[in-house]
KOLGULO-442257 format. One record per residue (C-alpha): residue in one letter; chain; x negated, y, z negated. Coordinates in nm, 2 decimals. Layout:
N
- res,chain,u,v,w
- A,A,X,Y,Z
...
END
This chain:
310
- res,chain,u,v,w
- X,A,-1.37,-3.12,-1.43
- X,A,-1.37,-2.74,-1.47
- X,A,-1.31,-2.68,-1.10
- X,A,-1.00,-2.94,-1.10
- X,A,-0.88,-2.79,-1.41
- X,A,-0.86,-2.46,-1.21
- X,A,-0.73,-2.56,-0.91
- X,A,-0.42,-2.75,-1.08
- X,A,-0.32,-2.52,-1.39
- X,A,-0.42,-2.12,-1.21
- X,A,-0.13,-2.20,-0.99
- X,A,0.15,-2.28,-1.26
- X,A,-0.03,-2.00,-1.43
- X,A,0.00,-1.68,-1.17
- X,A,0.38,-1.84,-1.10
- X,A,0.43,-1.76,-1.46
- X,A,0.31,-1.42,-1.47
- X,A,0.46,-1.34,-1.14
- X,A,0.75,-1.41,-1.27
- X,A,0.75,-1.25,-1.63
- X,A,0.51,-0.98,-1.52
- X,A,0.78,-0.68,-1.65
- X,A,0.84,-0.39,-1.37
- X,A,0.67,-0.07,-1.47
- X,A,0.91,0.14,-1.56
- X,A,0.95,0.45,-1.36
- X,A,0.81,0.79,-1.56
- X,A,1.07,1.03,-1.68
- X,A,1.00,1.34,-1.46
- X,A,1.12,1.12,-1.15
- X,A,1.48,1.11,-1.34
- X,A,1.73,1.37,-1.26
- X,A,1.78,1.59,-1.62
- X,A,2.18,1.63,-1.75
- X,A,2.17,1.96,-1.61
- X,A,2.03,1.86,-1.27
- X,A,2.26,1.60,-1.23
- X,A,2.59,1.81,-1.27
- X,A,2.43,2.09,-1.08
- X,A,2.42,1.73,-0.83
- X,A,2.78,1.67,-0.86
- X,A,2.92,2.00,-0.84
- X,A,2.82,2.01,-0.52
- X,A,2.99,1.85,-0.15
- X,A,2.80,1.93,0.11
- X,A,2.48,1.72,0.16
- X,A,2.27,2.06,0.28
- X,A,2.30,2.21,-0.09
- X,A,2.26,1.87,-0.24
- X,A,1.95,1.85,-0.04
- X,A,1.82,2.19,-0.18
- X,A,1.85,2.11,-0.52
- X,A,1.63,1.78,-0.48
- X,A,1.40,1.95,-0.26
- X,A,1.38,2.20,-0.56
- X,A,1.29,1.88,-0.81
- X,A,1.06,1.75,-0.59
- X,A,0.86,2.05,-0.51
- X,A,0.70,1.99,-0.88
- X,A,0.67,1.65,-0.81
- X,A,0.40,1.42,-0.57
- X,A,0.68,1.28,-0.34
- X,A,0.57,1.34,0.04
- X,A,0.77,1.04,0.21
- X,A,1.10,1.09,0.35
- X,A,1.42,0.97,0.46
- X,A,1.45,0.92,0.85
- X,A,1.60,1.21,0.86
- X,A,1.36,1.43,0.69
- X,A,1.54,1.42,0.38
- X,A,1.38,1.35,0.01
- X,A,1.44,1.01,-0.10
- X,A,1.67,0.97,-0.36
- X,A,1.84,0.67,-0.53
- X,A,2.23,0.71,-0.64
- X,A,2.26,0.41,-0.85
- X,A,1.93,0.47,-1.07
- X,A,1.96,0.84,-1.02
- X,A,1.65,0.99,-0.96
- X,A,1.41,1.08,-0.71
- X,A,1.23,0.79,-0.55
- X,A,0.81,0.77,-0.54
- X,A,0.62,0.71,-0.27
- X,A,0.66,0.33,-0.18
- X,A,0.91,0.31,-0.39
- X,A,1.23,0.10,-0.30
- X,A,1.58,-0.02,-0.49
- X,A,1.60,-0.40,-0.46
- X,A,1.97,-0.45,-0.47
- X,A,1.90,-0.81,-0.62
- X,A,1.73,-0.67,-0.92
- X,A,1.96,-0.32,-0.92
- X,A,1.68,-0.12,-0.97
- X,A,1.44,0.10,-0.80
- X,A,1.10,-0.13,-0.79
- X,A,0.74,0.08,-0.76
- X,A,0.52,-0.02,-0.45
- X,A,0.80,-0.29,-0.37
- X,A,0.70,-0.54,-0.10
- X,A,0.99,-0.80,-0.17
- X,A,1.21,-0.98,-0.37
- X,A,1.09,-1.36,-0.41
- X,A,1.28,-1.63,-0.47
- X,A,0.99,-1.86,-0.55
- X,A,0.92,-1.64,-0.84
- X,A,1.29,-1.52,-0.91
- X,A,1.16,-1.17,-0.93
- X,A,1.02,-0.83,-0.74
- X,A,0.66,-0.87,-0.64
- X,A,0.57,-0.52,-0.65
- X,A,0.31,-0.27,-0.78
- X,A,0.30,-0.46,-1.14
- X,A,0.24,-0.77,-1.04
- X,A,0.13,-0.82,-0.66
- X,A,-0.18,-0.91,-0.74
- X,A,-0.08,-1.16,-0.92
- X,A,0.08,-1.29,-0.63
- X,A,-0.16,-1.28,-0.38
- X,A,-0.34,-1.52,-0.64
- X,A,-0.08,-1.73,-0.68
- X,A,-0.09,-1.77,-0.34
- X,A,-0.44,-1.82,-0.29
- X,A,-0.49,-2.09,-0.58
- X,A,-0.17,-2.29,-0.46
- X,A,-0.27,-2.30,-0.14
- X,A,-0.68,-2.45,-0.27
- X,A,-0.42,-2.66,-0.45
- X,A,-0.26,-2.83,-0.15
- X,A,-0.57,-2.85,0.04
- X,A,-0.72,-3.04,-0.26
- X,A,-0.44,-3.29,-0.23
- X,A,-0.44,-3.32,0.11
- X,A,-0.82,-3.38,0.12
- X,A,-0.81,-3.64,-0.14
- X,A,-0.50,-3.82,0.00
- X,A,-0.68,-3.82,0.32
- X,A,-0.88,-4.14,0.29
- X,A,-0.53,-4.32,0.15
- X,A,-0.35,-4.17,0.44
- X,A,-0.58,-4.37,0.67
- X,A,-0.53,-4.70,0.48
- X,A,-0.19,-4.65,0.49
- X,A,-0.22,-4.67,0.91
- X,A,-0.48,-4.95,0.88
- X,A,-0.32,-5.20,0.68
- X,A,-0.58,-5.16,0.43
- X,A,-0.34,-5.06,0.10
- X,A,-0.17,-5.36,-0.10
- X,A,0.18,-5.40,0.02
- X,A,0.30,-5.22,-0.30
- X,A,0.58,-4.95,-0.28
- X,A,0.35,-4.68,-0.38
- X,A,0.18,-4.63,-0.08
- X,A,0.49,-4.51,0.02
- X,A,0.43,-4.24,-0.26
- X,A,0.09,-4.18,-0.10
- X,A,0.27,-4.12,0.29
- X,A,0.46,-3.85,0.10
- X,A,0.25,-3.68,-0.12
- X,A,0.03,-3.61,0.24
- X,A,0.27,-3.48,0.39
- X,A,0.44,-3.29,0.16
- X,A,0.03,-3.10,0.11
- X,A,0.03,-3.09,0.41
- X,A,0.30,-2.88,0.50
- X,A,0.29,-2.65,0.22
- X,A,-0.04,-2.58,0.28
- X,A,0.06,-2.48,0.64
- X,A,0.32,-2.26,0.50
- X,A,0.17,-2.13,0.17
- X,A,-0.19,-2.04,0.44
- X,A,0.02,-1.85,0.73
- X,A,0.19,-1.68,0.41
- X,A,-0.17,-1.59,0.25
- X,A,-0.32,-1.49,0.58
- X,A,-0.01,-1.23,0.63
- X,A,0.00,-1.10,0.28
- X,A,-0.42,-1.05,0.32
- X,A,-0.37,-0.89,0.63
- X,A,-0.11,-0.68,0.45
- X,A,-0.40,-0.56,0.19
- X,A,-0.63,-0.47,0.45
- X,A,-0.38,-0.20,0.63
- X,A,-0.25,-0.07,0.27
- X,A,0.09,-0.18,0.34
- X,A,0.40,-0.36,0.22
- X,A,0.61,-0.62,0.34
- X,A,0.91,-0.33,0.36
- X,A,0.64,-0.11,0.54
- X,A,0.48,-0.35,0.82
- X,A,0.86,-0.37,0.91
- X,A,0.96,-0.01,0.86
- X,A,0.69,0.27,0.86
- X,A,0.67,0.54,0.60
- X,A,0.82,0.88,0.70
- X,A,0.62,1.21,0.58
- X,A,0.70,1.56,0.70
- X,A,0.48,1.52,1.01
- X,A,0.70,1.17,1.12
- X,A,0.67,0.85,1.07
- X,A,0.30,0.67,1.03
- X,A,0.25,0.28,0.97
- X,A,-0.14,0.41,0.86
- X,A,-0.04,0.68,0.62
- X,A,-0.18,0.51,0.32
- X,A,-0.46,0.29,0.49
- X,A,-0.79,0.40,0.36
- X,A,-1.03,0.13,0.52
- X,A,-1.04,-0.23,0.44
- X,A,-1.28,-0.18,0.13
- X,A,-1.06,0.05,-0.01
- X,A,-0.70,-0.12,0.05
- X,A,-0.86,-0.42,-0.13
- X,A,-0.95,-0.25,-0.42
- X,A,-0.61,-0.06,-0.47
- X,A,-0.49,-0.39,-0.53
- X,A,-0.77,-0.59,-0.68
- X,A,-0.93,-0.31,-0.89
- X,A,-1.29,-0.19,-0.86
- X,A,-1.43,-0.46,-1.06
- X,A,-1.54,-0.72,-0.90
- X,A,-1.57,-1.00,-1.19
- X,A,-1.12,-0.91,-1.29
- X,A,-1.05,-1.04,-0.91
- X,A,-1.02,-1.38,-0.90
- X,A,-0.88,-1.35,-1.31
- X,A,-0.52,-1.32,-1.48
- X,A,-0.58,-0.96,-1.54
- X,A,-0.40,-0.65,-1.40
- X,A,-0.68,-0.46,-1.25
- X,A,-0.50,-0.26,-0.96
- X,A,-0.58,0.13,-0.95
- X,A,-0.33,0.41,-1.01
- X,A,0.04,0.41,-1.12
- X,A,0.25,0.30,-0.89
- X,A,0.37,0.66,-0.87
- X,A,0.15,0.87,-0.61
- X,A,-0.09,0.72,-0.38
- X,A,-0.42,0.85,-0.20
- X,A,-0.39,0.91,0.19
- X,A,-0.60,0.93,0.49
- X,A,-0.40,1.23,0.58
- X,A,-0.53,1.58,0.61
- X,A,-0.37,1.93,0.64
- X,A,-0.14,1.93,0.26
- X,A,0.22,1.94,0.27
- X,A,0.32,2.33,0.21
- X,A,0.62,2.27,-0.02
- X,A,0.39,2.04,-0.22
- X,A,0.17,2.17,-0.53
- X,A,-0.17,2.07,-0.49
- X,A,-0.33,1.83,-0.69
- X,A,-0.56,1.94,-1.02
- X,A,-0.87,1.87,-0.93
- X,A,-0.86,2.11,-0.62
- X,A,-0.85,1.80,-0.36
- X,A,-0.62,1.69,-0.14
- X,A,-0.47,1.35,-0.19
- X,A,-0.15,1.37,-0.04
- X,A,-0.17,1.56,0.31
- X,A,0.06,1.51,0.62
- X,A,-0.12,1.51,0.93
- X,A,-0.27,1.20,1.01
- X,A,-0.60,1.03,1.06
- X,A,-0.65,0.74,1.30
- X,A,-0.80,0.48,1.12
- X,A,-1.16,0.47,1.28
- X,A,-1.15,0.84,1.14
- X,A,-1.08,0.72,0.80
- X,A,-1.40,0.65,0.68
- X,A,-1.54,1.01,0.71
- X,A,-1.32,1.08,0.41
- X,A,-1.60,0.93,0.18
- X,A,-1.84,1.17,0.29
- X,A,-1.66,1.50,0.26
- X,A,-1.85,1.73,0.49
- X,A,-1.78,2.09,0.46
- X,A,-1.55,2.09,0.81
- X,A,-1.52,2.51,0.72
- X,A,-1.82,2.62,0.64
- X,A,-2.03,2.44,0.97
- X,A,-1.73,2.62,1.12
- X,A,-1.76,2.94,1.06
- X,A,-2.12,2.97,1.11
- X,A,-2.07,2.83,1.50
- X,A,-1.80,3.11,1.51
- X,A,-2.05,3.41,1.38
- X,A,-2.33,3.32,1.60
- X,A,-2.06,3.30,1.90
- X,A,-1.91,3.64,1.79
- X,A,-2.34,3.75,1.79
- X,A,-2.42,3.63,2.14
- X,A,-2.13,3.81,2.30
- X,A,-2.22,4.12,2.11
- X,A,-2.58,4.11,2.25
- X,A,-2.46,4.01,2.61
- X,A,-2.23,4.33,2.60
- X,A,-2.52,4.55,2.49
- X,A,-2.74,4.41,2.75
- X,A,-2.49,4.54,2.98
- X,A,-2.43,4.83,2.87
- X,A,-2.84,4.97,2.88
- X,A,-2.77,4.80,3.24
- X,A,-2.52,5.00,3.36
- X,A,-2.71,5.30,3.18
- X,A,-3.03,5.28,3.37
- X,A,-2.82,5.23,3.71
- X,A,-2.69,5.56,3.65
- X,A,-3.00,5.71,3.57
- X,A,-3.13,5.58,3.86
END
């Protein structure tokens, strides 16, 4: 009973948050001041515009761009744009992590509520197989002969089929949306790749597939499969597999570096949770290089000494 219970009302009851799941609002600091904006205005040419916003931004943790290199800024909300972050021109505003604008939830499934969606997803689709499974035996009768010559086992031919096909369409949709969370990215993404300084990289935020999934889902394990906003961060700035930090960029507190630009392929990701000390192992190969060569010379020289002696 509890199982059935589950599989009809978790459906109806991810819709519903999908839907009034509010959009996190952006944080101030992204928003262009009074000053900065007529400082904005006063100015024609796109280059100076430019330097003002890459002045804002240098205090900020913004390292996509446009295609052109430029930072990303939104003229109707007026303010620089996070990472990830897109305007949805249904909604008139500028969404956080946006992936799409759905119809079947009349709303932006972005960073607030995407897991929410992906469970949606996942619980209607168990829905329609459960209906297709236990229509299956009455689907057969149907063929048979074997169901009273009633009307409603013309409600039973349709019910089948109507599971049936949404649970072709809702699966195809789940696998692509999973497959999404395993490479870190958004619908908008898998169609056009993120720009950073270095040039545009579709695996820019992929950490590894353990990772990606917990972005989403959150690090505990028993708020995954609940109505319960578990993803990490916010929806603002985003860990990378990049190395080698963006110059105009301040570094982060802590010392690390979360936000680089050069690019890691994605079998390489993984050494990022081990952190070995790249400089240190470096600079002790390059002092016992620099100590061969000076012994090698001195060799040579007491060489070249008793030659001429002799």
């Amino acid at each position: 009973l509890f199982g059935h219970l589950l599989v009809v009302y978790y459906p109806i009851l991810f819709h519903s948050l999908s839907i009034i799941r509010h959009v996190v609002d952006r944080p101030s600091q992204f928003h262009l001041s009074y000053s900065d904006k007529e400082l904005l205005e006063r100015e024609d040419r796109g280059e100076s515009q430019q330097e003002i916003l890459r002045r804002i931004a240098k205090n900020l943790p913004i390292y996509t761009r446009t295609n052109s290199g430029a930072i990303r800024f939104c003229d109707r909300c007026q303010l620089l744009k996070p990472d990830r972050c897109h305007h949805c021109s249904v909604c008139d505003k500028c969404i956080l992590k946006m992936d799409h604008h759905c119809p079947w939830v009349n709303n932006c499934v972005g960073f607030s509520n995407y897991k929410y969606f992906m469970l949606f997803l996942a619980y209607s689709l168990l829905y329609c197989l459960f209906i297709t499974a236990t229509d299956l035996q009455y689907f057969i009768k149907f063929w048979t002969n074997g169901l009273p010559d009633t009307q409603a086992k013309f409600h039973i031919l349709f019910l089948f089929f109507s599971a049936s096909m949404f649970s072709v369409s809702l699966a195809s949709l789940f696998i692509y949306h999973c497959w999404l969370v395993c490479k870190n990215r958004s619908t908008l993404e898998a169609v056009r790749a993120p720009v950073f300084r270095h040039g545009t990289d579709k695996n820019g935020f992929s950490l590894g597939i353990s990772k990606n999934f917990r972005q989403v889902f959150g690090d505990e394990v028993k708020y995954w499969p609940v109505p319960v906003f578990s993803s990490l961060g916010d929806g603002c700035s985003f860990p990378s597999c990049l190395v080698n930090l963006d110059p105009e960029q301040p570094s982060s507190p802590s010392g690390s570096n979360p936000f680089p630009s050069k690019p890691l392929r994605e079998s390489q990701s993984r050494l990022l949770t081990t952190t070995p000390s790249w400089t240190d192992s470096e600079t002790t190969t390059d002092k016992d290089r620099k100590g061969d060569v000076k012994k090698k010379n001195i060799i040579k020289r007491q060489i070249n000494i008793l030659r001429i002696n002799n």
